[in-house]
C-alpha positions as CSV (number, residue, x, y, z in Angstrom):
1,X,20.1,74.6,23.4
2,X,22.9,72.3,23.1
3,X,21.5,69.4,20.5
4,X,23.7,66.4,19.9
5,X,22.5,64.4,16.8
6,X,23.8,61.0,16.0
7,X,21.8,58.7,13.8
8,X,23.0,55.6,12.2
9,X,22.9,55.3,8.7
10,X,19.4,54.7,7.4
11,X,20.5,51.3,5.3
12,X,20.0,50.9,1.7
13,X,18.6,54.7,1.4
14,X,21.2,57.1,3.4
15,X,24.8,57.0,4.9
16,X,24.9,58.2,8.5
17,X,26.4,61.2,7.4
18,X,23.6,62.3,5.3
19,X,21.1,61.1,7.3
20,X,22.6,63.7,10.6
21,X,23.0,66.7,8.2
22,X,19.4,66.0,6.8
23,X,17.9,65.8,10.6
24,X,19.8,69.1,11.1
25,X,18.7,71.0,8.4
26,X,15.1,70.0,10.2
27,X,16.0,71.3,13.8
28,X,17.8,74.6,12.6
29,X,14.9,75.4,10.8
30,X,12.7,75.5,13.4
31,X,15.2,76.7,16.2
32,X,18.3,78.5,14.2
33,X,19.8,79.6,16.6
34,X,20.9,76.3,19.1
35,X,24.2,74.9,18.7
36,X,23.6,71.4,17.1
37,X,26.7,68.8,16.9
38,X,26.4,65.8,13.6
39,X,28.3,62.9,15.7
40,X,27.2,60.0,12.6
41,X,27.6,56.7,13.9
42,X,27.9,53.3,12.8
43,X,27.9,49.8,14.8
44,X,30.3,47.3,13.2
45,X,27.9,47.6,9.4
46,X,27.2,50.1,6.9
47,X,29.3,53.5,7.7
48,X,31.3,51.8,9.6
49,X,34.9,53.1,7.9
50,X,32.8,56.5,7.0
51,X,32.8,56.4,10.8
52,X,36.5,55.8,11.4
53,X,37.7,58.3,8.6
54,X,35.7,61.2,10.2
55,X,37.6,60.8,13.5
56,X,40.8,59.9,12.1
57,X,41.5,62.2,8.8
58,X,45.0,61.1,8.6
59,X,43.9,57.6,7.2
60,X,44.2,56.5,3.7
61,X,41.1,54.8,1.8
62,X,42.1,52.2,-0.5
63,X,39.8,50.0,-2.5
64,X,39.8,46.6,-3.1
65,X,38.0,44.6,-5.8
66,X,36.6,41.3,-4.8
67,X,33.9,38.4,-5.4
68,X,31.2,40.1,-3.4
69,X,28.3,37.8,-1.7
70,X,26.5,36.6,-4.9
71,X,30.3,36.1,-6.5
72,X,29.8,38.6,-8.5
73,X,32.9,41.8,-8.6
74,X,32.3,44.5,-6.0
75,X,34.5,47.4,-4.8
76,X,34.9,47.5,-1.7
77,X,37.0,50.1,0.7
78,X,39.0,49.6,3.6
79,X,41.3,52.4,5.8
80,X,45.1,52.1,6.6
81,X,45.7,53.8,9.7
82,X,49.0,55.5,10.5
83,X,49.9,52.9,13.0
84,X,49.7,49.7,11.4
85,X,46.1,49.2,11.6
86,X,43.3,48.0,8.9
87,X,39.8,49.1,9.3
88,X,37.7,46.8,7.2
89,X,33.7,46.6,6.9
90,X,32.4,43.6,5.9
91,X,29.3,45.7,4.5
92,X,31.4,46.6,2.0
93,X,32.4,43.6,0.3
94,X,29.3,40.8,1.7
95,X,26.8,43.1,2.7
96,X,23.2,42.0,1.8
97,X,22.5,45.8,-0.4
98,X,25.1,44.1,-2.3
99,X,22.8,41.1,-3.3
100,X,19.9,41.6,-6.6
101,X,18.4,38.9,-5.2
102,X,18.5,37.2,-1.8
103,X,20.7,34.0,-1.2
104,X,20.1,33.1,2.8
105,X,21.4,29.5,1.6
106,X,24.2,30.4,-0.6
107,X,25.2,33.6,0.3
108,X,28.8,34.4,1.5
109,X,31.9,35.7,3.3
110,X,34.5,35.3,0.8
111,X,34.9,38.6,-0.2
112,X,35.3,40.1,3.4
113,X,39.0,37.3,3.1
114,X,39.6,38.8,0.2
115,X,40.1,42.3,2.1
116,X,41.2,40.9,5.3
117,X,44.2,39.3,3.0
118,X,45.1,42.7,0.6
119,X,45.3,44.6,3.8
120,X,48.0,42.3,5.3
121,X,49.6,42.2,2.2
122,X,49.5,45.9,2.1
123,X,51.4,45.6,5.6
124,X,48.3,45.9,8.1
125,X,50.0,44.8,11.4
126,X,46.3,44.9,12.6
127,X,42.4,44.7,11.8
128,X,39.3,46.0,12.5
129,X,36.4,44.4,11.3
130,X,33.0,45.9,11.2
131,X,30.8,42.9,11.1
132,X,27.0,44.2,10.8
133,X,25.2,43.8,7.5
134,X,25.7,40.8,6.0
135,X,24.6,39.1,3.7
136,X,25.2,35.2,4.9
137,X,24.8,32.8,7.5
138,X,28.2,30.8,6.7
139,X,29.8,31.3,9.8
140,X,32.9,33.6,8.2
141,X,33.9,30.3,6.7
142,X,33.6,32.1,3.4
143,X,36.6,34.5,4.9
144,X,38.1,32.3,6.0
145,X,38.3,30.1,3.2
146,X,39.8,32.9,1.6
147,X,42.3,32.7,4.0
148,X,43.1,29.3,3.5
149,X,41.3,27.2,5.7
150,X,39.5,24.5,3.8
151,X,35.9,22.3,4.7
152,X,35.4,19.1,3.5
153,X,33.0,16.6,3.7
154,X,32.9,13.1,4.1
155,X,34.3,12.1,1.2
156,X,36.8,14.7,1.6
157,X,35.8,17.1,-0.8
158,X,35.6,21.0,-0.3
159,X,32.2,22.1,0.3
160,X,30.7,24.9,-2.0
161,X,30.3,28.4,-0.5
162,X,27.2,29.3,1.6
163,X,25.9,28.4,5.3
164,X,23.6,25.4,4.0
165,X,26.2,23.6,2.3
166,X,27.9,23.6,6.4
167,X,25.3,20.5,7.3
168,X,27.9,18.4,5.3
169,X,31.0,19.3,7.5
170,X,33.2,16.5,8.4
171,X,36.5,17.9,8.5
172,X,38.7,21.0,8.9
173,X,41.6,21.2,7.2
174,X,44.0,24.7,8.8
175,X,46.8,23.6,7.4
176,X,47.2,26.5,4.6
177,X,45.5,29.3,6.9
178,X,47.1,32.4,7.2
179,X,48.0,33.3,10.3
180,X,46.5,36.7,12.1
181,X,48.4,39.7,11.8
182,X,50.7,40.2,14.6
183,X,48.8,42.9,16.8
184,X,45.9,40.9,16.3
185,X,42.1,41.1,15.3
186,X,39.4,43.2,16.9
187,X,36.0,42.8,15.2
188,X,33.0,44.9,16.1
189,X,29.8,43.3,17.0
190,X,26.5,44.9,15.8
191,X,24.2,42.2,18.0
192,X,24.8,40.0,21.0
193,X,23.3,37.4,20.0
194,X,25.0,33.7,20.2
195,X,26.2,31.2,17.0
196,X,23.2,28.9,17.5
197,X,19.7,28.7,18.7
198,X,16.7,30.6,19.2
199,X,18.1,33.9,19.7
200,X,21.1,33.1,17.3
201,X,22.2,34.6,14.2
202,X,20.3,31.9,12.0
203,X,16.6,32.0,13.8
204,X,16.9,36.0,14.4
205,X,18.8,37.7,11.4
206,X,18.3,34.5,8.7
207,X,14.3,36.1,7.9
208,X,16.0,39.6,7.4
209,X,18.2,37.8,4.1
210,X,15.3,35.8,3.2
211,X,15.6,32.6,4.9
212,X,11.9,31.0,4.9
213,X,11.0,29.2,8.1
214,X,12.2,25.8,7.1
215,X,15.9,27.6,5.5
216,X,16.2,28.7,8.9
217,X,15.9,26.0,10.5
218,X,18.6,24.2,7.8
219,X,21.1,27.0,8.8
220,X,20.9,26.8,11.9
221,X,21.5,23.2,12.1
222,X,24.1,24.3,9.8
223,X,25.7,26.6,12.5
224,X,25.6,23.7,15.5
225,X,27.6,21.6,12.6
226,X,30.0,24.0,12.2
227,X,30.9,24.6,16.0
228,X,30.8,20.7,16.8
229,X,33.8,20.1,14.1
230,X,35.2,23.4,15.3
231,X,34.8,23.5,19.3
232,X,35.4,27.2,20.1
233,X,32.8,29.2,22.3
234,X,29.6,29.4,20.3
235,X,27.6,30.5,22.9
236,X,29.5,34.1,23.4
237,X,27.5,37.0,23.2
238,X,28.0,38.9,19.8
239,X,29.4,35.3,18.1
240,X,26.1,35.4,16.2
241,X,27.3,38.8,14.4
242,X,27.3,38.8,10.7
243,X,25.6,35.6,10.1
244,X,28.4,34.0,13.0
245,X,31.4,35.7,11.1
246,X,32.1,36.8,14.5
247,X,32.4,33.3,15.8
248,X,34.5,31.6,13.1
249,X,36.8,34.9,13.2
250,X,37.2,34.0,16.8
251,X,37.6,30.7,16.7
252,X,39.9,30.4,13.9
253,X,41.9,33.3,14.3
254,X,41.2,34.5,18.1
255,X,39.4,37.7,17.5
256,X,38.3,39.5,19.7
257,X,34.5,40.4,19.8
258,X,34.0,44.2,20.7
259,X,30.8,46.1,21.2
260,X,30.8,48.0,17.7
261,X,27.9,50.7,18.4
262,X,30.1,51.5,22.2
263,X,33.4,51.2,20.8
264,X,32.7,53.8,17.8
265,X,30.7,56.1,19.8
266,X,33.9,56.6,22.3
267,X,35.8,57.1,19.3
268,X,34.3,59.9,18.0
269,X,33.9,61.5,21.3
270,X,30.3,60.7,21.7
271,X,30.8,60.4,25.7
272,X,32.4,64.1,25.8
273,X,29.4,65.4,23.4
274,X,26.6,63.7,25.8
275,X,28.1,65.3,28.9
276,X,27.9,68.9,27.4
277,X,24.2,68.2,26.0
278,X,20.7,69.3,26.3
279,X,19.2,67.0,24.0
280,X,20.4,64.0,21.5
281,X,18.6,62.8,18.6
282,X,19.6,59.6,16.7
283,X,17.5,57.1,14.3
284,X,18.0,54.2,11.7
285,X,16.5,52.7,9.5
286,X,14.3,50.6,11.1
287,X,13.6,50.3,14.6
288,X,12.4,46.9,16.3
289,X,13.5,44.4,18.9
290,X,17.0,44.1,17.8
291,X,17.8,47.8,17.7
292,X,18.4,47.6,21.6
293,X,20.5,44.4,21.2
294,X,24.1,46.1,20.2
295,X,23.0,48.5,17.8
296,X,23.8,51.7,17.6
297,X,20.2,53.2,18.8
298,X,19.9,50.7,22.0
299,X,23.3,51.8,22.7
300,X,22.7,55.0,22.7
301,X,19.9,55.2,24.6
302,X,21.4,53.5,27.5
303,X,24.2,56.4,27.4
304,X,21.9,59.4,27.1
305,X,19.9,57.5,29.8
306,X,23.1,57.3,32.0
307,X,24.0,60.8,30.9
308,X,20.5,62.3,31.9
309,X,20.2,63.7,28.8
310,X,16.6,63.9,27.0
311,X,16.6,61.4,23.5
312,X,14.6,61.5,20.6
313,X,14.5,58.8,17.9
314,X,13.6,59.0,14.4
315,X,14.0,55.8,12.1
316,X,12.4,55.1,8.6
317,X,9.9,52.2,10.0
318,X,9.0,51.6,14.0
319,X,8.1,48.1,13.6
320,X,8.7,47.5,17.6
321,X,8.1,48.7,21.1
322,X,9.6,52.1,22.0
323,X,11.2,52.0,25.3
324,X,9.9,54.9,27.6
325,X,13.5,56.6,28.2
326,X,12.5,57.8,24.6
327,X,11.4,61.1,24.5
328,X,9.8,61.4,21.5
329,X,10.2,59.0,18.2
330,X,9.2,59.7,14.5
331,X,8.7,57.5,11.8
332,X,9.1,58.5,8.3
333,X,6.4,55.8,7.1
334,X,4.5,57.6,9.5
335,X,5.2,61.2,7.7
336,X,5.4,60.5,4.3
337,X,2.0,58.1,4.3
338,X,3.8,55.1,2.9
339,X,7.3,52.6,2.9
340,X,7.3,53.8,-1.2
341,X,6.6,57.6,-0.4
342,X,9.3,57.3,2.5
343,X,11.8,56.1,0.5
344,X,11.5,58.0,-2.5
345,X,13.2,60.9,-0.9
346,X,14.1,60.1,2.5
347,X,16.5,63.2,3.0
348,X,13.4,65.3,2.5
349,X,11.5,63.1,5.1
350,X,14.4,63.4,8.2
351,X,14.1,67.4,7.3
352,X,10.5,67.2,7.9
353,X,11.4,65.0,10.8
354,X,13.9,66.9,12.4
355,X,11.6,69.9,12.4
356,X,9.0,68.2,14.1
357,X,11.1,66.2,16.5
358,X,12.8,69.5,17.5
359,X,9.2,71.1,17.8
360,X,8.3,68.6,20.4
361,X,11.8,67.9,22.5
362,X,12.6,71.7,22.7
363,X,9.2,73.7,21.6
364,X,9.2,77.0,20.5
């Protein structure tokens, strides 16, 4: 058989990478001889430039050190493409693994402007921003302060860094922004969800950084202050990406909001791999509502559903509903008896899982 796997990375344990060869090691045990594929994918967050680098070897990794979401120094990569281009992943520099502690009020964007910025200075005539992962709810303001743009509040002072302090917005001052590079700025989307309200980045990612009930509510009237000083589209599918990094990239700078988890998987010639497939098997982390809103799983479901092409998932946790175009899914909780068990040696779990999974999608 013909077995394409593609997981995500399984965040805060295993890069996508890992995770693929892992779930390999699994299937080739119990059927050696198939012909299995590792297509690793990303959707705009972690593995994201780990993504890009596999299709495109000819790039050059260079690392940047920056303020990271907490202000303390992080390293954080980016990839300069042949033809002008910047991949950058906001992961890198603001993402929430990046955090000791959890800051939903404080936390920020500043160091993702800090790339952005060395890559133009390096002579990026473009970027690509992966946007999942963050750490924040500030909008991108924390970017894009880095980038010159400055909030103030009534009294005409700058605001501190974080989404909360954006209830205090009175004023925008562009004057010393940068402006884009000249081909532009694409930025990949892990989520379609919009800036504001009850599906928006505050009310359905804020609980993921930590926000409490009432913190969530403060940041999200944080995000409606934020788009009435700044107009813009707030309500654009995928403007609620990376705590609304995606929106203030937009709005500020006219990006242009892509579907990551699509937009990598043609990349790396996922389309081509479905089409010459028996079976696909992908996973993450942790599968629940949002994995089928942009992410890489939900999006590839709906193109091994198109494709007529069998998928298994297997993800650390299934905290959520598995939709019945899944053929078989497998959680590692499940296996190893625990979250701690699980995570004290994933890559031994997705073996363990990619035996099983390929003893029930393919049998003996």
């Amino acid at each position: 058989m013909r077995v394409v796997i593609a997981p995500d990375s399984f965040k805060g344990s295993l890069a996508a990478g890992d995770a693929a060869r892992a779930l390999a090691r699994g299937w080739l045990a119990r059927r050696p001889a198939d012909e299995v594929r590792l297509l690793p994918l990303a959707d705009g967050g972690e593995g994201t430039i780990d993504a890009f680098a596999a299709a495109l070897p000819q790039a050059k990794r260079v690392t940047e050190t920056v303020r990271g979401p907490n202000g303390r120094t992080v390293a954080a990569d980016w990839l300069q493409l042949p033809d002008g281009s910047a991949v950058i992943e906001l992961a890198q520099s603001s993402g929430l693994p990046l955090m000791r502690i959890p800051d939903p009020l404080g936390a920020h964007t500043c160091g993702l402007g800090a790339v952005m910025r060395a890559a133009m200075d390096a002579g990026a005539t473009r970027l690509v921003v992966g946007l999942g992962g963050s750490a924040s709810t500030d909008g991108g303001t924390g970017a894009l302060r880095a980038l010159g743009l400055r909030l103030l509040d009534s009294a005409g002072r700058d605001l501190p860094p974080g989404g909360a302090a954006l209830v205090d917005l009175t004023r925008i001052d562009v004057g010393g922004l940068l402006p884009p590079p000249s081909g532009g700025i694409d930025v990949l989307a892990d989520v379609t969800a919009p800036l504001a309200g009850p599906t928006g980045a505050a009310a359905t990612f804020g609980p993921q950084k930590g926000a409490q009930p009432d913190e969530v509510e403060l940041l999200d009237r944080a995000l409606r202050r934020l788009a009435e000083v700044a107009g813009g589209r707030p309500d654009e599918p995928g403007c609620g990406a990376a705590g609304g990094t995606a929106y203030g990239l937009a709005t500020f700078w006219g990006a242009h909001i892509m579907p990551g988890a699509r937009t990598i998987s043609d990349l790396v010639g996922m389309p081509a791999a479905l089409a010459a497939a028996d079976i696909v098997v992908t996973g993450e982390g942790r599968f629940d509502q949002t994995s089928l809103t942009g992410k890489v799983v939900g999006s590839l479901l709906d193109q091994a559903g198109k494709a007529g092409v069998p998928i298994g998932v297997v993800a650390g946790q299934l905290a959520g509903p598995v939709p019945g175009s899944v053929s078989e899914a497998i959680s590692l909780v499940d296996l190893a008896g625990s979250v701690a068990a699980a995570l004290d040696d994933p890559a031994m779990w997705l073996v363990e899982a990619g035996t099983l999974i390929a003893q029930r999608l393919a049998g003996n």
